[in-house]
Backbone bond lengths (Angstrom), bond angles and torsions (degrees), N, CA, C in turn:
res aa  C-N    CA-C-N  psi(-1)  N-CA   C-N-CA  omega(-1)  CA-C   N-CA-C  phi
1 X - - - 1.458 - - 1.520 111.66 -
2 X 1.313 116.40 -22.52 1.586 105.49 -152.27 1.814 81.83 -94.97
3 X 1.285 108.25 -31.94 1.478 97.24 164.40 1.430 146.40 -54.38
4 X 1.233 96.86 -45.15 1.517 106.01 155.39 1.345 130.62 -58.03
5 X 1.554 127.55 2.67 1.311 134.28 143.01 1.581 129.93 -76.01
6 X 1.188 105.45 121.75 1.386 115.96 -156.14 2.354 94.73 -98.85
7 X 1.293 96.45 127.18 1.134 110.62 -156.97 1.707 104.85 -58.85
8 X 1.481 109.00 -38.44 1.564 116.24 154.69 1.183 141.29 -18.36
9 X 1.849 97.61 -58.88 1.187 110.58 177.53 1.644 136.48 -96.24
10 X 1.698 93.72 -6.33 1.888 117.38 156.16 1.542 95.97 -49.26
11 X 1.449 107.15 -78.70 1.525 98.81 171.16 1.094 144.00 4.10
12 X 1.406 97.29 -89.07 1.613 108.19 178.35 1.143 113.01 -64.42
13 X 0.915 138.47 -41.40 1.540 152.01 -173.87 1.849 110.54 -69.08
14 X 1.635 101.38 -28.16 1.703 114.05 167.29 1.371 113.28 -80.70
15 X 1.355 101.88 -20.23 1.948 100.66 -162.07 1.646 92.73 -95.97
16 X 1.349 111.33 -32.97 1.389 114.26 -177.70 1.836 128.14 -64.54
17 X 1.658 74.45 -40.74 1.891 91.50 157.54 1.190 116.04 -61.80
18 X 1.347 111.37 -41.74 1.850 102.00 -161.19 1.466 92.54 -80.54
19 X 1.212 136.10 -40.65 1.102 122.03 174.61 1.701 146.58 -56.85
20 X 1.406 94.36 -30.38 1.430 113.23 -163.68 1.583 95.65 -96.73
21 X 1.611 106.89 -32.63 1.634 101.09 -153.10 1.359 151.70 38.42
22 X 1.411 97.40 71.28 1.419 117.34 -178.40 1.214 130.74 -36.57
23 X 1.169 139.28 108.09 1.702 115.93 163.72 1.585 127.96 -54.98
24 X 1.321 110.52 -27.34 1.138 113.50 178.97 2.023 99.60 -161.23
25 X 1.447 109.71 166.54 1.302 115.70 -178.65 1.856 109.17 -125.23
26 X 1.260 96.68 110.71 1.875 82.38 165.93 1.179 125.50 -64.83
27 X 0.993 139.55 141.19 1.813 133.00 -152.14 1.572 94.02 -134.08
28 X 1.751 125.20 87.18 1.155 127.67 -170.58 1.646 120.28 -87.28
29 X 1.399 110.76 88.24 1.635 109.68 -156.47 1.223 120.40 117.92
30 X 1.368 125.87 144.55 1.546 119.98 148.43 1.611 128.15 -42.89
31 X 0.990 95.82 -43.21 1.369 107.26 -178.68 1.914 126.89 -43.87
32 X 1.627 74.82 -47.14 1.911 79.48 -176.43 1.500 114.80 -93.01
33 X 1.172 114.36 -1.44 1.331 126.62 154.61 1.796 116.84 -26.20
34 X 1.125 113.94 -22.62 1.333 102.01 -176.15 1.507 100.24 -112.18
35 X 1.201 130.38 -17.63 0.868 120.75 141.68 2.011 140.34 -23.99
36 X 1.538 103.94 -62.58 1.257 130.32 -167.35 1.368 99.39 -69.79
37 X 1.771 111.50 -65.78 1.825 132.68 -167.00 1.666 90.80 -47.86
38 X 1.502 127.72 -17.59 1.495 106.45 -168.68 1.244 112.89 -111.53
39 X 1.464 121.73 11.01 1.516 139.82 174.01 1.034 112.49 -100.16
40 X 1.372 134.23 22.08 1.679 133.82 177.88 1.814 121.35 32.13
41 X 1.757 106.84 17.53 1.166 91.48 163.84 1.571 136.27 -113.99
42 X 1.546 139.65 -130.59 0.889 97.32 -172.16 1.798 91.98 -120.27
43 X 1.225 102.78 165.02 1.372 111.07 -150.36 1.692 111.61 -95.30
44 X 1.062 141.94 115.21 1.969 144.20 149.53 1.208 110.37 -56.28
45 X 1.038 167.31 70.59 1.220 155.87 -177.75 1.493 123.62 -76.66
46 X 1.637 115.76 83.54 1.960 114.00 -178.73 1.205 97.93 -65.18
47 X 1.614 123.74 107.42 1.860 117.34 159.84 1.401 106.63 -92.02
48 X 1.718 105.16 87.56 1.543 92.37 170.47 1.122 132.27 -56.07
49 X 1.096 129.40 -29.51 1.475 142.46 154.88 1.164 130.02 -114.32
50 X 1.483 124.31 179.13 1.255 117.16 -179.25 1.680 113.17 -108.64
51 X 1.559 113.20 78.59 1.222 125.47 -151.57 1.289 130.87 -39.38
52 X 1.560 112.21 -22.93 1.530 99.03 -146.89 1.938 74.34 -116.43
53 X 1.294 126.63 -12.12 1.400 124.55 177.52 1.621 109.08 -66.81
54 X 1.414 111.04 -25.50 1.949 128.54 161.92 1.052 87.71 -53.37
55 X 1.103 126.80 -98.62 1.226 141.23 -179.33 1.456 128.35 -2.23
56 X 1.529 103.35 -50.17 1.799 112.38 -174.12 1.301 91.08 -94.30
57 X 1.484 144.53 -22.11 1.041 138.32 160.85 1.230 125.66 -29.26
58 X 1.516 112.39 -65.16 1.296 156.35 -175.89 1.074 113.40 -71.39
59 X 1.464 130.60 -35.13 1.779 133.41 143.09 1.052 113.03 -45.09
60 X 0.792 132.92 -21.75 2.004 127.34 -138.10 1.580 93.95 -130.64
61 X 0.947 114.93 13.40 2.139 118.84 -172.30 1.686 79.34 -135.41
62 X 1.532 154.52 -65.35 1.071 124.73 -145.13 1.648 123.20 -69.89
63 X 1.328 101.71 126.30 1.465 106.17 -173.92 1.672 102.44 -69.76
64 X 1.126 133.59 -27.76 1.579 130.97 177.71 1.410 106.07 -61.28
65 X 1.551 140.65 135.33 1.007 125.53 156.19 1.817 144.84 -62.96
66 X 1.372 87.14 -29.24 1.425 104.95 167.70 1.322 129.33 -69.76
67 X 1.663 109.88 -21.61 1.710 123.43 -177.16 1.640 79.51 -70.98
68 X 1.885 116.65 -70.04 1.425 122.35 -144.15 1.466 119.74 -46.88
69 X 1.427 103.64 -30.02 1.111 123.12 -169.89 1.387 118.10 -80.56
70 X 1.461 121.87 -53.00 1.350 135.60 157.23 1.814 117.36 -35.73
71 X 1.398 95.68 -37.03 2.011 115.04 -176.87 1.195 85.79 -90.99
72 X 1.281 154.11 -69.49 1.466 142.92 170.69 1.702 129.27 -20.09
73 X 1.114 98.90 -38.63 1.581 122.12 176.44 1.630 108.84 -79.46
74 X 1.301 93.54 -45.05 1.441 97.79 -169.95 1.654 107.72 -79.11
75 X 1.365 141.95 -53.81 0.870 146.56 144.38 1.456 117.44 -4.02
76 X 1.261 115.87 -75.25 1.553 110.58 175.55 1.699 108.13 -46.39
77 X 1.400 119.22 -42.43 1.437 116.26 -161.44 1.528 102.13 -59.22
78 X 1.408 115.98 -38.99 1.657 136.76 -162.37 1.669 107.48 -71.62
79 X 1.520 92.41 -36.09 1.793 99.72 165.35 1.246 115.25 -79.48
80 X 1.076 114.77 -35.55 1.906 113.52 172.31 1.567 95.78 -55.51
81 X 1.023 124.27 -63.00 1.526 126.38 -119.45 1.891 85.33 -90.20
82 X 1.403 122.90 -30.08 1.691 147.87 -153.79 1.636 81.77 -86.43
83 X 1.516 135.89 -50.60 1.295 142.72 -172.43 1.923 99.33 -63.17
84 X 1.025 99.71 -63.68 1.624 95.12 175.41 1.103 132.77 -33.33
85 X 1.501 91.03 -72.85 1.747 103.47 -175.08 1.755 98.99 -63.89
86 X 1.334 133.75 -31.49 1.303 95.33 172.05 1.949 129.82 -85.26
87 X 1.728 104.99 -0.01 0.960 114.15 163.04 1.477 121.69 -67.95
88 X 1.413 112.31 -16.06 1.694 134.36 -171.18 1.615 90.08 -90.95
89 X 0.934 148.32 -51.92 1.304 145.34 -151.17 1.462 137.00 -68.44
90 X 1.160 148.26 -172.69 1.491 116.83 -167.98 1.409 81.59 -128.55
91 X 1.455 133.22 -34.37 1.453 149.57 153.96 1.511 124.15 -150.24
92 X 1.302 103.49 155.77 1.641 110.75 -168.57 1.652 85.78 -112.38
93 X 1.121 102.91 167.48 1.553 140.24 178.44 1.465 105.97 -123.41
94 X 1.479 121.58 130.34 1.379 112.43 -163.58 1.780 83.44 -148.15
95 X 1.405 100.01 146.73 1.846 95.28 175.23 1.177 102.39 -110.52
96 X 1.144 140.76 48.67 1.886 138.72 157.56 1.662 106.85 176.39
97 X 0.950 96.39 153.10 1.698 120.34 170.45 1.509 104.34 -42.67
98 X 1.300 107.02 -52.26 1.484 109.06 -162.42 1.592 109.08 -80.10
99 X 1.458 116.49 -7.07 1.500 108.34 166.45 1.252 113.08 -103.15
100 X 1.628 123.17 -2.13 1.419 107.03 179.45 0.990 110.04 -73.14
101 X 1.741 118.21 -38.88 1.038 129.28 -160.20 2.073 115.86 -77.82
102 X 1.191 117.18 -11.76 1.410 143.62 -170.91 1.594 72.10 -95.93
103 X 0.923 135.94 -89.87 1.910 139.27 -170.51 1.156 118.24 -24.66
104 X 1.427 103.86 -63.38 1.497 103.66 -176.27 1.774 122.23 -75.74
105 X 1.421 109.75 -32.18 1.557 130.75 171.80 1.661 97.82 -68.58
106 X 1.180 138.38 -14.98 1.662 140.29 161.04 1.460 106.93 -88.13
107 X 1.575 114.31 -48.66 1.559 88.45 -163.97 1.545 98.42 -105.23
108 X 1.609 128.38 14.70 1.309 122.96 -174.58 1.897 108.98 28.00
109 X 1.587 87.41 52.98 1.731 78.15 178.92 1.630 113.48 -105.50
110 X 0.901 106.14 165.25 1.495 113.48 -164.03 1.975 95.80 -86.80
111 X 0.871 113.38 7.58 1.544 109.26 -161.13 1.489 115.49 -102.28
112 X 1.554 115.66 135.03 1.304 83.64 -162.27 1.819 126.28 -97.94
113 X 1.058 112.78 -175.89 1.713 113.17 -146.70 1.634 85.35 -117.40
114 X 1.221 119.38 126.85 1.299 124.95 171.38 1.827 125.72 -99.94
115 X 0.996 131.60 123.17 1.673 116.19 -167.86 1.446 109.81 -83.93
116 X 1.445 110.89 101.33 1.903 107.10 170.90 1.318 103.94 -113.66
117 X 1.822 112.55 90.26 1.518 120.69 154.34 1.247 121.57 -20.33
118 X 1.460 123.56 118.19 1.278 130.76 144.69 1.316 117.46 -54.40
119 X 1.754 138.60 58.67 1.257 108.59 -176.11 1.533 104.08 -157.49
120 X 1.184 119.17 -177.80 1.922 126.34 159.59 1.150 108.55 -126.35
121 X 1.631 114.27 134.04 0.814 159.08 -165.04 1.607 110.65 -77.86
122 X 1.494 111.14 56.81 1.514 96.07 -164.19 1.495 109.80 -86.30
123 X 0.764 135.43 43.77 1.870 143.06 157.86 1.402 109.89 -56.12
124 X 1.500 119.23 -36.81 1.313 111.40 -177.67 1.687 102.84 -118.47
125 X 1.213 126.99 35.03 1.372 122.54 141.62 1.765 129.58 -95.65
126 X 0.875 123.48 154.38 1.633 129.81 157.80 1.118 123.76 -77.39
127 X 1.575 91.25 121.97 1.915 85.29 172.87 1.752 123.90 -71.77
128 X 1.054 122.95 153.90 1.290 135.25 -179.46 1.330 120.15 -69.17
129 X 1.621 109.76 99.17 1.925 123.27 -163.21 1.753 96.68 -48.92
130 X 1.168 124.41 -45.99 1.504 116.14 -145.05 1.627 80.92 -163.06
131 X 2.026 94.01 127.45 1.758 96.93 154.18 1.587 121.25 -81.65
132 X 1.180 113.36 116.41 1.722 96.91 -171.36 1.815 100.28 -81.40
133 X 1.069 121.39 -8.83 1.460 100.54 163.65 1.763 115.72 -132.53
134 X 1.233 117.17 -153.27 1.340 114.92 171.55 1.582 122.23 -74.87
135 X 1.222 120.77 132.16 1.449 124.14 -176.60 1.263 125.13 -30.34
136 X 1.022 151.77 146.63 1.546 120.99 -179.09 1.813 98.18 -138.66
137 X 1.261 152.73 112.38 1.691 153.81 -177.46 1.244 98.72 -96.76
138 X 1.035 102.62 168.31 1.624 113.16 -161.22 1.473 109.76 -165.83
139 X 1.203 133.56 98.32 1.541 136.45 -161.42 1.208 107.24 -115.74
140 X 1.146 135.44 134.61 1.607 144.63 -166.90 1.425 108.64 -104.03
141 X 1.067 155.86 143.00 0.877 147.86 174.50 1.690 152.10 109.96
142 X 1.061 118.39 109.81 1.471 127.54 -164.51 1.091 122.86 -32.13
143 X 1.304 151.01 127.81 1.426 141.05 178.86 1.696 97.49 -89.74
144 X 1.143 136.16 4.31 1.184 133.42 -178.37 1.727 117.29 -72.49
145 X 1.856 103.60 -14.47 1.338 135.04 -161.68 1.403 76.86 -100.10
146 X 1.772 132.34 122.83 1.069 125.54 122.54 1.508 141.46 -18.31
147 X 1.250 122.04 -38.08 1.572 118.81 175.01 1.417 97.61 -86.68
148 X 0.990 147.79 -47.33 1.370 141.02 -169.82 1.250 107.03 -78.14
149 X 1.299 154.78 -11.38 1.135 159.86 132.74 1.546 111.84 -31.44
150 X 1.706 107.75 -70.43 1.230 111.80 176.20 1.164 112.51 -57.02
151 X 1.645 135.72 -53.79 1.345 139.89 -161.78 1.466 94.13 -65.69
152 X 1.213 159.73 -68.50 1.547 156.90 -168.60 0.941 97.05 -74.77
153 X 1.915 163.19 -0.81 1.124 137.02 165.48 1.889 100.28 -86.20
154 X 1.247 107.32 -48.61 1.547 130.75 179.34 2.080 97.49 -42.96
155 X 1.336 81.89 -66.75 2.002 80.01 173.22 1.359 130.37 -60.19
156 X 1.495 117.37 -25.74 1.247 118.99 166.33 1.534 130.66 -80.06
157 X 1.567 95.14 -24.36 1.640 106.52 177.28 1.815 100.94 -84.22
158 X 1.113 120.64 -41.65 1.728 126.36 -170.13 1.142 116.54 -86.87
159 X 1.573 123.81 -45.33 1.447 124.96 171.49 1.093 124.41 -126.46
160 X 1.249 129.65 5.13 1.517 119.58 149.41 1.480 109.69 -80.67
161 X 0.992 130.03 13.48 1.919 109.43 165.99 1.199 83.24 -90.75
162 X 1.751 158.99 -50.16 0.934 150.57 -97.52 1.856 92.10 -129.91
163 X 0.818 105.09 -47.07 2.132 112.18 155.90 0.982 103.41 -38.96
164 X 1.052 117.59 -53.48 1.859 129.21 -166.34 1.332 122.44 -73.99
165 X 1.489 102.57 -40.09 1.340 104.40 156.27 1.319 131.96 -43.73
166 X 1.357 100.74 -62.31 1.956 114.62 170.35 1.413 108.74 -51.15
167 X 1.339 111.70 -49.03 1.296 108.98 -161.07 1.729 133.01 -150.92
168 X 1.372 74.04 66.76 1.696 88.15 -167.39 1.142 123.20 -34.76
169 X 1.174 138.19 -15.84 1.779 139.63 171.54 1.574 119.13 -98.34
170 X 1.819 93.68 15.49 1.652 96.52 158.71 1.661 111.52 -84.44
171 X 1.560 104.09 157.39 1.250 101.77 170.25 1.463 105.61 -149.57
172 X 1.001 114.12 176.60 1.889 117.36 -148.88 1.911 95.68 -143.23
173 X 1.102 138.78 101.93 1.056 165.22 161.34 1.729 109.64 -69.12
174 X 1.501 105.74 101.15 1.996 87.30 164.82 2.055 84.31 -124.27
175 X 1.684 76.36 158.21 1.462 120.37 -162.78 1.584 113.38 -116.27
176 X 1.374 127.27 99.27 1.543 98.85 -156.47 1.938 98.26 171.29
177 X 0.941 116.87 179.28 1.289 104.64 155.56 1.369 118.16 -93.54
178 X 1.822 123.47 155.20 1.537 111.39 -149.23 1.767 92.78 -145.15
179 X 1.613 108.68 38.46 1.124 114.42 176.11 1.856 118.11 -91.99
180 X 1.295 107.06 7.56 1.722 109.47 162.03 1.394 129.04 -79.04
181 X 1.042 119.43 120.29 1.340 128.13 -175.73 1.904 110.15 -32.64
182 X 1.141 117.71 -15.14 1.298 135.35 -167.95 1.370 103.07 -76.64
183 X 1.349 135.76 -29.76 1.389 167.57 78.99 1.356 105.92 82.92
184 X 1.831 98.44 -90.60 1.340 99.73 168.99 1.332 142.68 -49.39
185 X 1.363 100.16 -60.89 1.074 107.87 165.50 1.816 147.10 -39.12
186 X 1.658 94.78 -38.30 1.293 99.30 146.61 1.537 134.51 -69.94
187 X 1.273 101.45 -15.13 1.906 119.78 -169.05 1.164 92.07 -79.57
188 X 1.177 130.66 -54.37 1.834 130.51 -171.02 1.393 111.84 -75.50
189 X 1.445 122.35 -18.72 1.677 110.13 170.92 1.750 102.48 -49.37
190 X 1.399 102.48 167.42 1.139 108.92 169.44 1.636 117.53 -89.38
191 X 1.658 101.96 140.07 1.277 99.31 -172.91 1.439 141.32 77.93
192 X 1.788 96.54 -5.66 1.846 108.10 159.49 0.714 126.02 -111.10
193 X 1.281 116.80 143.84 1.485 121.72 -174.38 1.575 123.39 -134.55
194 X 1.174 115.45 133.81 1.956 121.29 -166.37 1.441 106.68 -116.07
């Protein structure tokens, strides 16, 4: 992580502080976390996820030994470093139960964890009487991202045969970059397309 800060943008982001003087910084991601921890102020922390658990995920699937191991290493660092910054923080933003609780049981921090759902609220929509044409899915997202790789290979192997079943003139569209080996395999189902 601390690598992925580009020395440029400490900068601007230092000169902008000293200038503006923040009371506080929203810290959108793990990522910019190193950003914030080096501005002495006080910290928001959105953990959209629970980063470094991607991560051990993502160890634990590579069939190469040298990838797993390298993601093994790295993983722990992402949990060290994921424990801090929310020990640094004045409050985190967490989108489910099940990551506050992974958050706070990691960073035993005293700080408190706020719940902002990832979701819509469809209670007050209508469902749709009749499709007047063929289904059409639409998936956002890079396969270059390990979880989104898995999440659209997992859906195409488990529930798109089963879409298909119902309704063979659905088709499922992802949008994204489509450079993961995961790739093909989704490319040759029937009816998707990258």
């Amino acid at each position: 992580l601390i690598h992925s800060r580009a020395a440029e943008s400490q900068l601007f982001v230092a000169a902008e502080a000293a200038a503006w003087r923040p009371d506080l910084v929203y810290c959108d991601h793990l990522s910019m976390g190193e950003y914030a921890r080096r501005l002495g102020v006080t910290i928001v922390y959105d953990a959209h996820n629970v980063e470094y658990a991607i991560l051990k995920r993502f160890a634990g699937t590579r069939p190469d030994p040298v990838t797993r191991a390298a993601a093994a290493v790295e993983w722990r660092r992402v949990r060290a470093y994921e424990a801090d910054l929310c020990r640094q923080s004045r409050l985190v933003f967490v989108v489910s139960d099940v990551d506050r609780q992974a958050l706070t049981e990691l960073s035993g921090a005293s700080v408190p964890f706020v719940e902002v759902p990832i979701a819509v609220d469809a209670a007050g929509t209508s469902p749709v009487a009749t499709l007047t044409r063929a289904p059409r899915l639409l998936f956002l997202g890079g396969l270059h991202w390990p979880p989104n790789a898995d999440a659209l290979l997992t859906f195409v192997r488990d529930m798109w045969p089963r879409v298909r079943a119902g309704r063979p003139d659905a088709t499922l569209t992802s949008v994204g970059r489509d450079d993961h080996p995961s790739a093909a395999e989704c490319r040759a189902a029937p009816g998707v397309r990258l």
